[in-house]
N, C-alpha and C positions, 0 to 999 in steps of 0.2 A: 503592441499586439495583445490581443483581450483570450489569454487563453482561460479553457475549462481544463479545471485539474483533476487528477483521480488520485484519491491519496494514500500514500504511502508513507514508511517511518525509516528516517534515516539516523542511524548515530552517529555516523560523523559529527550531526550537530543537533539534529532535529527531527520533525517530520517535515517530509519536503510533499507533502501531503496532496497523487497521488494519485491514487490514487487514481477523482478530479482533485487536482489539488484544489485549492480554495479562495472560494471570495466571500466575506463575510459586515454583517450588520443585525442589528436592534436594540430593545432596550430592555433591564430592568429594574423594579419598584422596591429598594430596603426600607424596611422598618413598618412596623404591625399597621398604621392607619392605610399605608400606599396599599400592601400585598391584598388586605382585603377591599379596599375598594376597588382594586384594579385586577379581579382576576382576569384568565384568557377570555377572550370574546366568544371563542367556540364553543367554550364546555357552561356556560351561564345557561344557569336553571329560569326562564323567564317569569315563571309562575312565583320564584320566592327568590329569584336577584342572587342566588348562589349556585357557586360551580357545581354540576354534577357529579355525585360520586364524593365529593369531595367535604367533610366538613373541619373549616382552619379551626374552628372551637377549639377543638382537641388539642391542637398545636399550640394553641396560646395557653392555653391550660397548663402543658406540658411545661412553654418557656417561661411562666410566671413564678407555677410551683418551683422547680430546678433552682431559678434564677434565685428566689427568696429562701429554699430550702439547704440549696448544697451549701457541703462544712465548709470546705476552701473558699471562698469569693477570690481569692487572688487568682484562682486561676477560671477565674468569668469570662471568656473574650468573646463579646456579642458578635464582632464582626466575625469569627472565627465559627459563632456557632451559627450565624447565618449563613456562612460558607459549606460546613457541613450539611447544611440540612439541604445546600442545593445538590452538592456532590450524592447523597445518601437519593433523591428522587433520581438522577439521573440515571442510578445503578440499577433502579428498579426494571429499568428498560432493557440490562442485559446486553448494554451493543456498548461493547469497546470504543469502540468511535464517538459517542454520546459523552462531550465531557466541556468542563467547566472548565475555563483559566481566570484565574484572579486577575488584577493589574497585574503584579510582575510577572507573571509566568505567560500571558498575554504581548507584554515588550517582548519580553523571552523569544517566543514564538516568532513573531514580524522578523526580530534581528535576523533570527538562525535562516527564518524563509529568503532572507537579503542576499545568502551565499557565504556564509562563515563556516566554513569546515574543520569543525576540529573533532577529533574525535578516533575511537578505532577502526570507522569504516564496515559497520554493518546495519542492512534495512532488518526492522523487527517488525511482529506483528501480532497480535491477540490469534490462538489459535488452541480449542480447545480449553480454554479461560487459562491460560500459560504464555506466558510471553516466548515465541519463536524468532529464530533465525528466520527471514527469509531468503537473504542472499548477502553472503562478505562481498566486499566490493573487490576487485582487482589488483592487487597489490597493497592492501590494507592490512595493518595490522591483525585484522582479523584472520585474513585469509592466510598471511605468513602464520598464524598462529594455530592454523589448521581447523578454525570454527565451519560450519559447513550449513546449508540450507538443510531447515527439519531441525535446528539444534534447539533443545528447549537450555533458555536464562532462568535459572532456579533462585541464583542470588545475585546481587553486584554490591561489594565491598561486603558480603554478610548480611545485607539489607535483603528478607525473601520478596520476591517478584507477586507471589501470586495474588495478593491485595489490590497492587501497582497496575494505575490508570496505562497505556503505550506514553503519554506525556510524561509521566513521574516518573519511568524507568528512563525514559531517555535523557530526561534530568539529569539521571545521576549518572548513565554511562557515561554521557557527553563530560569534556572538559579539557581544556589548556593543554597546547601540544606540550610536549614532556612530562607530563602528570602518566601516573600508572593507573585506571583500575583492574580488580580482580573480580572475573565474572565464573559463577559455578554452572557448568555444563552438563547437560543431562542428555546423552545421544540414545537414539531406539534400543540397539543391539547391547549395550553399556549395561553391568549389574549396578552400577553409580556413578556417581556424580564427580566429573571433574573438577578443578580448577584452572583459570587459564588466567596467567598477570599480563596483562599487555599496555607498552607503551603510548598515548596518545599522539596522533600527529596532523598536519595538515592533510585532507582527502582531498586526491584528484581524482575525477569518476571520468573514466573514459566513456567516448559516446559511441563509436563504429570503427570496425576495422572487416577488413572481405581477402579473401586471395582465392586462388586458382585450384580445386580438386579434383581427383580423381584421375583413372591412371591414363585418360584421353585429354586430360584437360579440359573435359565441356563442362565440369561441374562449379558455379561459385560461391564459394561459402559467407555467408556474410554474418557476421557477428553484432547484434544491435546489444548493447549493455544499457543503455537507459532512454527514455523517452521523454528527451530532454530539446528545449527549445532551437538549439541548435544541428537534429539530428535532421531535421527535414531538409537542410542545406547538404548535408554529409550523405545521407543517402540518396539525395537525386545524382551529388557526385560519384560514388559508386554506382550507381547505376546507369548512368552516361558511360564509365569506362568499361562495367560487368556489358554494353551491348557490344562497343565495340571488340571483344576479346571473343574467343573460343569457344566462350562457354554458353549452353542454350538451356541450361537445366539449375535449378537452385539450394540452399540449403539457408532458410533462415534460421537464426541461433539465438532464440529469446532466451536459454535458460540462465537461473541468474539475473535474470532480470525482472528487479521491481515496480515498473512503472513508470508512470509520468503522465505525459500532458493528451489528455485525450484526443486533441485538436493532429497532435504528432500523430498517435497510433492509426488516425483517420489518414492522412496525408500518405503516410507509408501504405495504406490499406489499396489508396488509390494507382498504387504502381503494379496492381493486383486484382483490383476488382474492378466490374466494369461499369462507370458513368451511370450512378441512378441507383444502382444496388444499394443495399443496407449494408453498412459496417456493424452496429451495432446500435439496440436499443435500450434508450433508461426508459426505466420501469417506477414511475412516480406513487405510486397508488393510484387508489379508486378517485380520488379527486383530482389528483394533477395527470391521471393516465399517463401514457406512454409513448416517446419520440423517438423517434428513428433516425440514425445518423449515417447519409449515404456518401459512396466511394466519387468524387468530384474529380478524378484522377484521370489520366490516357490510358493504365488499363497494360503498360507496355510490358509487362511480366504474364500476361495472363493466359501465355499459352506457353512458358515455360513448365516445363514438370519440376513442382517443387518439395518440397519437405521442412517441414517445421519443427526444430529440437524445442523440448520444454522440459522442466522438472520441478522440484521440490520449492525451487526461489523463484519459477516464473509467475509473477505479480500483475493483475493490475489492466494496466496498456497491453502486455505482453499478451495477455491471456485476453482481451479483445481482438487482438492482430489475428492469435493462434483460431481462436473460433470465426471469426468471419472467414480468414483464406480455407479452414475445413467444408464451411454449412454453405457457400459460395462457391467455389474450386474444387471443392472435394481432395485437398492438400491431406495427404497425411502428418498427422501428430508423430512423433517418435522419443522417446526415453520414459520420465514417468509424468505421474499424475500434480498437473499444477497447486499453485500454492490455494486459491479461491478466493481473490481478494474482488469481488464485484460488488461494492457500493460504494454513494457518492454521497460526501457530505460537504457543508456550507460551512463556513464559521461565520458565526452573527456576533456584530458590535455590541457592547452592552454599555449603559451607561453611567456606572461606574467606572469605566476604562479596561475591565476586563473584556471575555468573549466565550461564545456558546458557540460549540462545535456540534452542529447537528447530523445525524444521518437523514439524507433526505429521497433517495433513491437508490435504485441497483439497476446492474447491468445483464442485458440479456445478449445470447447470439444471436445474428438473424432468424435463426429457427424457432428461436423463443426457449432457448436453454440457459436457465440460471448459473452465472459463474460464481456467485457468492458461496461461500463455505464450499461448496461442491466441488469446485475447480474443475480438469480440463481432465480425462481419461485420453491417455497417447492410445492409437491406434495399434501402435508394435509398441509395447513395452520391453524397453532394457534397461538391465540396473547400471549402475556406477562403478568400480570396484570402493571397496574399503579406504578412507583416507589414509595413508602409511602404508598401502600393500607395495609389492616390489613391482606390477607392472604399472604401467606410464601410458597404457593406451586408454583411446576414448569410443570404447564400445557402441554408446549411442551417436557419435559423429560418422564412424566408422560402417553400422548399419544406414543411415542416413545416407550414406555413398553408394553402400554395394543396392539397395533400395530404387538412387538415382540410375544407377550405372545399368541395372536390368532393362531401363526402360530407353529403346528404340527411338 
């Protein structure tokens, strides 16, 4: 099955990217005669056969002098300073997403996207140029360890974050079940920074679980955690059994939830929207313009009255679902403001054996509302209590019901 990924960063092992996670290909040109005879095609000056905006003069200049100049030659590594000088253009774009893998960090990547879970069990994500929490996974070390979506990673092992591509942090968090690292934590409310040692281990990410609310029983809560290739099977099973039970009224429960596979968030869209409608569109630019991705579904939720939890960890997929059933249904949002992860990147093959991660669009709601950095505004906002407080209730599930329950 040929899915389109939306991507997202897992430490368990990886980026499981997401997002659209990713399909990727191209090539590129080392060493001084290729680069300059081969620049891009788009930015060539035709009048004098050179990039626009661009002159390498400088750059050779740069690598000649250096090379002939610096005291140490031992520490000369051409392929290392060619490496840099891509990583150093790529920053200049300011998008997180935008990044380079050498050969190894490229195997790296494939292995971990294979299903190799190791790790503490949290999705990260560039926010505010700070590496966040988006969401502990369920029963992960993180989340026994009380990390929470919103948590800024200040350091791991001592190494600071704030330089660190989402690839090079997740490097380092990531590793061998029984290995420990130590990650410093920096929470809103917090005058400083924690520390948290946690043990690594194998991650199982649960994908759906639903039961029965409310004090008549017609309400069904249905818990989606990830928008994973298997969800589309698990949710029409719940929702075969949510028709034949009691309940005529909904509560979907993206929060915590990072994302996944867009093709999913569609499928699920379609037990909701009806045949034809827009789920959701990317937004390519002025050259590739803009497609629209519509509900192919029967639609058999779509006169249930429903309610959509979101918060601080709803990523991605989640936050596609959440805006089409609002700008389509008129669903209310309820807890707080999403995480804002709306764009889509490619990774391209390069021919070295490495790969270029590109951004290459974003996602819009059918209304034409930007999820990127912006995220999702809940309709009713409710907070959480404090991780460690004495009560045990869930405020935002809780209004989510009494919300349902009003309604006749």
């Amino acid at each position: 099955m040929n899915f389109k990924i939306i991507t997202k960063v897992i430490v368990f092992v990886v980026i499981v990217a997401g997002a659209s996670f990713l399909s990727y290909q191209a090539g590129i040109y080392v060493g001084q005669e290729n680069i300059l005879r081969t620049p891009p095609l788009q930015i060539i000056n035709q009048d004098t056969g050179k990039p626009q905006g661009a002159d390498f003069a400088i750059f050779w200049e740069v690598w000649n002098k250096v090379s002939y100049n610096f005291l140490d030659k031992t520490k000369i590594d051409y392929s290392k300073m060619v490496e840099g000088a891509i990583n150093g253009m790529l920053k200049t774009f300011d998008d997180p997403y935008t990044v380079y893998f050498n050969t190894e960090q490229s195997k790296s990547f494939d292995e971990e996207l294979s299903g190799k879970y190791e790790g503490v069990g949290m999705v990260v994500d560039i926010r505010d140029n700070q590496l966040t929490i988006v969401s502990p996974i369920k029963g992960s070390p993180a989340e026994k360890a009380g990390l929470l979506a919103g948590d800024k990673v200040l350091k791991v092992d001592d190494k600071e974050t704030a330089d660190l591509s989402i690839d090079e942090a997740v490097k380092l968090i990531k590793g061998p079940e029984g290995s420990e690292v130590k990650l410093s934590i920096m929470r809103e409310k917090w005058s400083q920074a924690k520390d948290f040692t946690m043990k690594r281990e194998v991650i199982k990410i649960p994908t759906l679980e639903w039961e029965i609310k409310g004090k008549d029983n017609d309400i069904a809560w249905v818990k989606i955690y990830e928008f994973n290739q298997i969800l589309t099977e698990e949710f029409t099973k719940a929702a075969l059994e949510i028709q034949k039970s009691k309940a005529k009224k909904l509560i979907i429960d993206v929060r915590n939830n990072p994302g996944g596979y867009l093709e999913v968030a569609q499928n699920v869209a379609g037990w909701f929207i009806k045949k034809g409608d827009i789920v959701v569109i990317q937004d390519s630019g002025q050259e590739q313009g803009k497609k629209e991705y519509k509900s192919g579904g029967i639609a058999l939720f779509n006169s249930y009255p429903t309610v959509v939890l979101i918060n601080k960890g709803s990523a991605s997929a989640s936050e596609i679902l959440a805006g089409a059933l609002r700008d389509q249904n008129n669903v209310q949002l309820v807890g707080e403001k999403s995480f804002g992860k709306g764009s889509v990147q490619e990774q391209l093959d390069l021919s070295n054996g490495g790969s270029l991660k590109v951004t290459v669009s974003k996602w819009l709601t059918p209304k034409g509302y930007s999820i990127n950095k912006a995220g999702l505004e809940p309709d009713v906002k409710v907070d959480m209590p404090e991780q460690g407080s004495a009560t045990t209730t869930d405020p935002q599930l809780d209004k989510a019901i009494e919300i349902l329950s009003n309604i006749k």
